[in-house]
LOTI-825458 format. One record per residue: residue in three letters; x, y, z of N, C-alpha, C in turn. Coordinates in pm, whole numbers, plus 50000, padded with zeros to 5 digits. Example, Ala and Ser with C-alpha at 12.3 -4.5 7.8 and 13.67 -1.06 7.14 Angstrom:
ALA513194943150780512304955050780513204967050780SER512854977550708513674989450714512905000350787
END
This chain:
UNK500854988050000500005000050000500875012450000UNK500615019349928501115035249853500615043349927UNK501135052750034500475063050115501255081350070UNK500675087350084501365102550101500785113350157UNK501445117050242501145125150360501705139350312UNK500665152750279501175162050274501285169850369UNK502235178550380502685188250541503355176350633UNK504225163950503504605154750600506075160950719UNK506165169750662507755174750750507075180050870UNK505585183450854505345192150991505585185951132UNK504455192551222504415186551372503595172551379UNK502295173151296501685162151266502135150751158UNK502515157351063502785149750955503725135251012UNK504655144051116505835136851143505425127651244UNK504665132151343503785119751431503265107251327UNK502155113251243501435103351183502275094751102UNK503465098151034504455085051012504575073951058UNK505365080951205505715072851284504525062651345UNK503215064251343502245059251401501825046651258UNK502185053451143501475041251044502535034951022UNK503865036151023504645022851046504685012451128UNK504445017351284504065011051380502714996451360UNK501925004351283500374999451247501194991851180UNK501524995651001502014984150906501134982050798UNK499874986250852498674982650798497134993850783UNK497124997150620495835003250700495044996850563UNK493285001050585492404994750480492245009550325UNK492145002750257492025007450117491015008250061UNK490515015249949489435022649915488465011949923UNK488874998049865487744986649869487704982050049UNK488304984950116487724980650229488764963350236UNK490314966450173491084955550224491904961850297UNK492094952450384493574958250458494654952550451UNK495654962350400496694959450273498044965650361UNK499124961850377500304960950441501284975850382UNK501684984550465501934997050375503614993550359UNK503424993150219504834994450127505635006850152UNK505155017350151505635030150081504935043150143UNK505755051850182505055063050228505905076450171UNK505615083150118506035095450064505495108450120UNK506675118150229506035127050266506635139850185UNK505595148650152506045159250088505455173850140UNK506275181250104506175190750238507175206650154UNK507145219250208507745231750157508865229150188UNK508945222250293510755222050344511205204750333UNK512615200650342512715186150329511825176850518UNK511625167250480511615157450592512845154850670UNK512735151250817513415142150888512865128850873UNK513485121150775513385106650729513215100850878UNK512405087350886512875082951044513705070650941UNK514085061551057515155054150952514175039050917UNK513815043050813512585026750775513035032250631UNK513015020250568513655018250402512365026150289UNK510755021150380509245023850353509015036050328UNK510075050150349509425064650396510625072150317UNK510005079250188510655089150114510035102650148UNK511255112250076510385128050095510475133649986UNK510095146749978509875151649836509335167149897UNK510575174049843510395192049899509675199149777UNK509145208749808508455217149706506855223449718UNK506425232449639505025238449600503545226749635UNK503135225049621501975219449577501075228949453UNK501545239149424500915242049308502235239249174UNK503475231949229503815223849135503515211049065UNK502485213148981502115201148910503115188648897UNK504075187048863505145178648811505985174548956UNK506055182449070505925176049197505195169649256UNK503985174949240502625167149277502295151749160UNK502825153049071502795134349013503955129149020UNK505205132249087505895126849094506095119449276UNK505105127049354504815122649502503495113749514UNK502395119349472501205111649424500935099849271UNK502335093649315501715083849176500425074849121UNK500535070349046499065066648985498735056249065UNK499495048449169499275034949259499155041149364UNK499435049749368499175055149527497435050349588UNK497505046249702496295041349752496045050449853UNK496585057749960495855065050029496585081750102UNK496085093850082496535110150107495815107750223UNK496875114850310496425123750444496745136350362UNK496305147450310496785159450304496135172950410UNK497515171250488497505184450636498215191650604UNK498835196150455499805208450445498185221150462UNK499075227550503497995243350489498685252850613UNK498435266350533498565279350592497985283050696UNK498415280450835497875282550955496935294950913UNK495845299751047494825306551075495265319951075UNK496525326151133496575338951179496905343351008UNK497915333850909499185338150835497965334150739UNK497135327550723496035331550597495165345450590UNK494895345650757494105362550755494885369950725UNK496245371250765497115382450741497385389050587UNK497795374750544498475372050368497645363250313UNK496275371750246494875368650150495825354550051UNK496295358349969496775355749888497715342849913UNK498505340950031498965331550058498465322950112UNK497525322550167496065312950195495245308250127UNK494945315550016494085308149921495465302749825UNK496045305249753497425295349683497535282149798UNK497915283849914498105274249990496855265250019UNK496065268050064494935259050123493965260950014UNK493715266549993492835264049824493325262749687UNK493705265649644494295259349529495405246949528UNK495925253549651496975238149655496035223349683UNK494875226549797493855215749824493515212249658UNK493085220949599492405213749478493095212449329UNK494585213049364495755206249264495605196549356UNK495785191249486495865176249519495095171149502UNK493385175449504492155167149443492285161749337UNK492495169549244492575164149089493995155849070UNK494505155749134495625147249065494955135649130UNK494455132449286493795116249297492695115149220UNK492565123849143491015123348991491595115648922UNK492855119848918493645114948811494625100048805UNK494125091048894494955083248966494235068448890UNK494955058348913494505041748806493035038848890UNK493435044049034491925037549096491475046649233UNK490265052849239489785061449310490545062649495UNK491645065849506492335067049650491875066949761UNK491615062849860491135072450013491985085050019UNK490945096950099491985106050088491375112150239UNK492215115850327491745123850485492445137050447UNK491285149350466491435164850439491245168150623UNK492195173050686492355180750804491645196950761UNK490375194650802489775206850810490055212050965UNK488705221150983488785229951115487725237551176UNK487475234351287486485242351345486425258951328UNK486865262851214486875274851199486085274951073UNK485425265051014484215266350913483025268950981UNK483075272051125481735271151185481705288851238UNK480545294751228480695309351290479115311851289UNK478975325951372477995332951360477355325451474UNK475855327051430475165320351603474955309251560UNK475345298151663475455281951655474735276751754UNK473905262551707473505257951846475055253151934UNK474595253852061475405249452149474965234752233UNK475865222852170476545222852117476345224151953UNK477345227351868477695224951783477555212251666UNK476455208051608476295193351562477355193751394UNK477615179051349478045176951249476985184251173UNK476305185951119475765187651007475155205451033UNK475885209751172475355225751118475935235651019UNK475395243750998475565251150838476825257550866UNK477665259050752479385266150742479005278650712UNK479505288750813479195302950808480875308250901UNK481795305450842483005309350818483385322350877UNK484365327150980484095344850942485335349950942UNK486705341250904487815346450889488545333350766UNK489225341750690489835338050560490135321150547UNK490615316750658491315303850698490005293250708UNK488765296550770487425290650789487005284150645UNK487135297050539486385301850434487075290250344UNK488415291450335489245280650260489355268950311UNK489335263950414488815248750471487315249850434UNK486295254150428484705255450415484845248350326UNK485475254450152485165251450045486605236250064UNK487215232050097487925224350037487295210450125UNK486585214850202485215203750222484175198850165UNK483775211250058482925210350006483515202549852UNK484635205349813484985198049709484995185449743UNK485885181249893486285166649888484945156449920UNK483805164949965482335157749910482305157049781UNK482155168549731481945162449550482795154349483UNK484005155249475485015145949419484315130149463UNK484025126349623483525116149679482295111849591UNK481735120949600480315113849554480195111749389UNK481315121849318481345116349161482135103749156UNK482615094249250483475087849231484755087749206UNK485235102649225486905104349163487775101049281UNK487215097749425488025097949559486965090749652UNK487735088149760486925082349863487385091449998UNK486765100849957487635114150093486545115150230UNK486945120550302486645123750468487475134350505UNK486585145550527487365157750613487115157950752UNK487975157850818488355160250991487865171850998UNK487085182251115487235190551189488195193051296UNK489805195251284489895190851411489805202351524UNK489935199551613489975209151745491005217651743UNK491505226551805492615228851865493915220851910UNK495045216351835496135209451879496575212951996UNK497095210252115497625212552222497775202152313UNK499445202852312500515214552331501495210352210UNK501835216752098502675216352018504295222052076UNK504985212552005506415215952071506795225851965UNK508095227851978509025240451911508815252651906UNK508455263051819508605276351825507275280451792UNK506375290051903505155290351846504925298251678UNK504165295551605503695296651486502735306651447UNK502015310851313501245321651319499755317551333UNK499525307451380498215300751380497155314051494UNK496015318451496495505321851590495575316051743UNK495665300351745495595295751879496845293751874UNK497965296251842499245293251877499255298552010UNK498735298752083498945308752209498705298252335UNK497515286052252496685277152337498145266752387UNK499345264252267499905256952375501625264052395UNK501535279552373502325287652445502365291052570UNK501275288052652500885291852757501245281652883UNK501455271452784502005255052880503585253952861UNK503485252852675504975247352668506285258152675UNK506005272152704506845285552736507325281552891UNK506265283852965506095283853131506985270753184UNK506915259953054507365246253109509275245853141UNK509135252553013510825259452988511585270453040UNK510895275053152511355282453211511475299553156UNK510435299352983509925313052971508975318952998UNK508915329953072507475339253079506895342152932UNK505825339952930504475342652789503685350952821UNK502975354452720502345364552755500305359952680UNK499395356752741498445354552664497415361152586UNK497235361852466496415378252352494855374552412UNK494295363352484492955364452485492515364852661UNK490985363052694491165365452843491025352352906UNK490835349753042490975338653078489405333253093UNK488385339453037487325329753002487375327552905UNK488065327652818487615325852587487815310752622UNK487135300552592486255289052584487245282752455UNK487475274752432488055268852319487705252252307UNK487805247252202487465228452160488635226252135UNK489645217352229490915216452205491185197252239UNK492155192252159492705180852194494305180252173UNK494915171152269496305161952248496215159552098UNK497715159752078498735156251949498225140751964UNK498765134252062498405120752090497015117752038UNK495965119052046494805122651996494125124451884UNK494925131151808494435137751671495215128651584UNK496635123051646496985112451516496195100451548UNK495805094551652494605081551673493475086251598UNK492785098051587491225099351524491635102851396UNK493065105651284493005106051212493225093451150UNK493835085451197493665069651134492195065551179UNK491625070651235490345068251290489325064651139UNK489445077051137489295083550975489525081650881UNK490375079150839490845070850752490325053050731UNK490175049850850489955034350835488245033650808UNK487525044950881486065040250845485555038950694UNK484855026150672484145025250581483615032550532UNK482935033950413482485041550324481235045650370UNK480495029950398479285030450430478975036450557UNK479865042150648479785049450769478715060150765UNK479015068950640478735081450579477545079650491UNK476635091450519475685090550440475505102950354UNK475285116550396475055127250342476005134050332UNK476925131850432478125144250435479615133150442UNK480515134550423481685135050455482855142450528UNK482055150350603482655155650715482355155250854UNK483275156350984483305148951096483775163351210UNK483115165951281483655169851406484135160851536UNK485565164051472487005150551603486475158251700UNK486185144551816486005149051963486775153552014UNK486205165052113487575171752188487055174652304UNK487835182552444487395184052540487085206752589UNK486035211652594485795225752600486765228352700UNK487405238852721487875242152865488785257852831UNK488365267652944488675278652904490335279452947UNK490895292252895492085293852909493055298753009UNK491805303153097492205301453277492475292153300UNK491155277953275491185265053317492535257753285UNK492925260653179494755259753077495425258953175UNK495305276953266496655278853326496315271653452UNK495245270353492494815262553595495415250353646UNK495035240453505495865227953501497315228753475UNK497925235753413499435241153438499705238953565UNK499705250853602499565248753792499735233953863UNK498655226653840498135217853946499665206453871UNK499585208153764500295196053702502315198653740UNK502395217553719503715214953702504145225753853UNK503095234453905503015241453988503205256754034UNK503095260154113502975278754113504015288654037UNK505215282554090506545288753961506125287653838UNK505825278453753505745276153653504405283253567UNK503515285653682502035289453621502145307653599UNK502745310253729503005319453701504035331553569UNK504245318453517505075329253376503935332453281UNK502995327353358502015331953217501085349553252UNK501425355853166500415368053187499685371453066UNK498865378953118497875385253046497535396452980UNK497675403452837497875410752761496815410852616UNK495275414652653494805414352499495505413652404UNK495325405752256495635413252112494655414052075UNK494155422252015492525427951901492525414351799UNK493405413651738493815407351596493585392851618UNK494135390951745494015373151799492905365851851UNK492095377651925490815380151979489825378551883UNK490105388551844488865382551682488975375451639UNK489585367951560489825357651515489105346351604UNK489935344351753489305330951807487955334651834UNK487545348051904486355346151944485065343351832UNK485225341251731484495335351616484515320451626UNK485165310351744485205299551710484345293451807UNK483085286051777482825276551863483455273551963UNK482935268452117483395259952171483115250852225UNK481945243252185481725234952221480675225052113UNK481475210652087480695203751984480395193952013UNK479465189751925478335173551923479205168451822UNK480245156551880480915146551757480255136151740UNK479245139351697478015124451737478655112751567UNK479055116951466480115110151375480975101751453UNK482085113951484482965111051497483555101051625UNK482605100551732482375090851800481735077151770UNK480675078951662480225067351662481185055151549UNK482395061951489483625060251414484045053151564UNK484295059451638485355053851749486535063951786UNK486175075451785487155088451782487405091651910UNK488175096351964488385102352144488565115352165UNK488235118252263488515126652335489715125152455UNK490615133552467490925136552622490805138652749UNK491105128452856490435127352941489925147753003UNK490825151653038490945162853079492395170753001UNK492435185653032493245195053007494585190953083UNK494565189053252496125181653289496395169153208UNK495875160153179496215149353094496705150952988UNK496425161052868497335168552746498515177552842UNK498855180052929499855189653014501325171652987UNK500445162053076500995151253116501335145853000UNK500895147352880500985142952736502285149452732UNK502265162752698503415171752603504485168452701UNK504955163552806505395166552918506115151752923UNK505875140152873506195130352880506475122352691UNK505885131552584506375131052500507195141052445UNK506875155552469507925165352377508555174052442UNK508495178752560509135183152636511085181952590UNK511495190452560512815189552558513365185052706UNK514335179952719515015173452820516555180952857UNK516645183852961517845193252994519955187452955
END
C-alpha cells in the first residue's frame, strides 16, 4: 500500500508517520487491509526521514504540478493531506492562503482524479468553518458560516472533497479538528498558537504572555489524539457516511484560565506563574468567532476520542515533547 502525507515534514505529519509504520497496515478504498509498502512525505521544506527503508520525501510547492505526480503516483492508495497555511498567516496574507489551502487543496484533488483507481483521501479541516450564532453544542451537520479567511478556505475544500467523493473520483473524509495542544518548538502564526504557548513557554522556564482573556472557551485536543482519530478516519468505511463527509473530532471545551489552571496543578505555582495577560485585538477576533463546544456524534460513533481532561494533554506534552535538559 502507497500512502502520502502532505505537510509530511510538519508537527503532525511527522507523528502520523511514525504511528502508520508502527500499524504496518491500513484498509484501502475497497475496504482491504493491505500492508503499507511506501510512504512519501512531501512538504515546503525537506523531511526528517525516520530510519525505515518504507518512507521517502519530496520538497516543494503543491501548486507544482510535476511535483505533485511525481509524490502522488498513479498506485498511490491512500493522502492524508494536512499541508495548509495556519489561521493567523492566511488572515494576514489573502493571497497566501488561498494559493496554499485552496488551490493547493484542489491541485491535490485532481491529481487523485487522476489516479489508476479512486484513492482514500483524509482532508484536516477545522472548526473554523463554523461561525455566527450556533447551536450549542455544535452538531456535524450545522451550516458553514465561516468568518475569517482560513474558515472560508477549509469551508470550500470540504465542500469539494464531498463532491470529488460522491462523483466517484476519491473516497475522501474531512476532519474538523479541534485545537492541537501542546505543540512543541517555536510558536507559529496560527490564531491559537497561544493555546499551547501558555504551557509549553512556562514549562521551559519562559514567561508568555496570553492575547485572549481567561474565560475565551476553546474545543481543544492532544497531538496524541488527533493522530489516533486521524487513522480513525481514515479506516472508516464508506458506508459509515451518508450525506456528508465531514466529521467533528471529539475534543474536550475548557477555558484558558482553566489551561493555566491545570498548568499549575500539574507542574506548579513557579511555573504557572510565567504566564500573563495582555489582549491582542487581531488574535481576539479571530478566536472569538470559534465555537466551543461540539456534538461529535460522527465522529464518536467512528470510534474517535477525546481527552480525558486538560492536565492529561499537560501530562501528554510533558512526557512526550518536552525537551530534556
Amino acid at each position: 500500500m502507497r500512502i502520502v502525507i502532505t505537510g509530511g515534514a510538519g508537527f503532525l505529519g511527522s507523528r502520523l508517520v511514525r504511528k502508520l509504520l508502527e500499524r504496518n497496515a491500513l484498509t484501502d478504498a475497497t475496504g482491504r487491509l493491505r500492508e503499507i509498502t511506501a510512504i512519501t512525505l512531501l512538504d515546503v521544506a525537506p523531511a526528517r526521514l525516520p530510519d525505515d527503508p518504507r518512507v521517502s520525501a519530496l520538497a516543494g510547492d503543491l501548486g507544482d504540478r510535476a511535483l505533485l505526480e511525481r509524490a502522488i503516483t498513479r498506485d498511490t492508495d491512500s493522502v492524508f493531506h494536512l499541508a495548509a497555511v495556519v489561521s493567523g498567516q492566511a488572515e494576514a496574507e489573502f493571497d497566501t492562503g488561498m494559493r496554499v489551502n485552496l488551490d493547493g487543496t484542489r491541485a491535490v484533488l485532481e491529481r487523485c482524479r487522476a489516479l489508476a483507481a479512486p484513492p482514500k483521501l483524509v482532508f484536516t479541516s477545522s472548526l473554523a468553518v463554523f461561525g455566527g450564532p450556533l447551536p450549542d453544542p455544535v452538531p456535524d451537520a450545522a451550516p458553514l458560516n465561516p468568518q475569517a479567511s482560513y474558515g472560508v478556505q477549509k469551508a470550500i475544500g470540504e465542500y469539494l472533497v464531498y463532491d470529488m467523493t460522491r462523483k466517484g473520483y476519491l473516497d475522501g473524509r474531512s476532519l474538523r479538528l479541534p485545537t492541537v495542544t501542546v505543540r512543541p518548538g517555536k510558536p507559529n502564526q496560527a490564531a491559537s498558537s497561544f493555546a499551547s504557548g501558555i504551557v509549553r513557554e512556562p514549562l521551559a522556564g519562559i514567561a508568555t504572555t496570553c492575547p485572549v482573556a481567561p474565560t475565551t472557551r476553546m474545543w481543544v485536543q492532544s497531538p496524541r489524539a488527533v493522530i489516533d482519530n486521524l487513522i480513525v478516519g481514515h479506516e472508516a468505511p464508506a458506508s459509515a457516511f451518508t450525506h456528508t463527509r465531514s466529521i467533528n473530532v471529539p475534543g474536550i471545551t475548557v477555558s484558558v484560565g482553566d489551561m493555566v489552571a491545570a498548568l499549575r496543578a500539574v507542574a506548579g505555582d513557579e511555573v504557572a506563574e510565567r504566564v500573563t495577560w495582555r489582549l491582542d485585538p487581531a488574535v481576539d477576533r479571530i478566536v472569538s468567532t470559534w465555537p466551543a463546544r461540539f456534538e461529535a456524534q460522527l465522529g464518536s460513533t467512528l470510534g474517535m476520542r477525546a481527552d480525558r481532561d486538560f492536565a492529561a494533554i499537560v501530562r501528554a506534552y510533558i512526557a512526550d515533547d518536552m525537551p530534556r535538559a
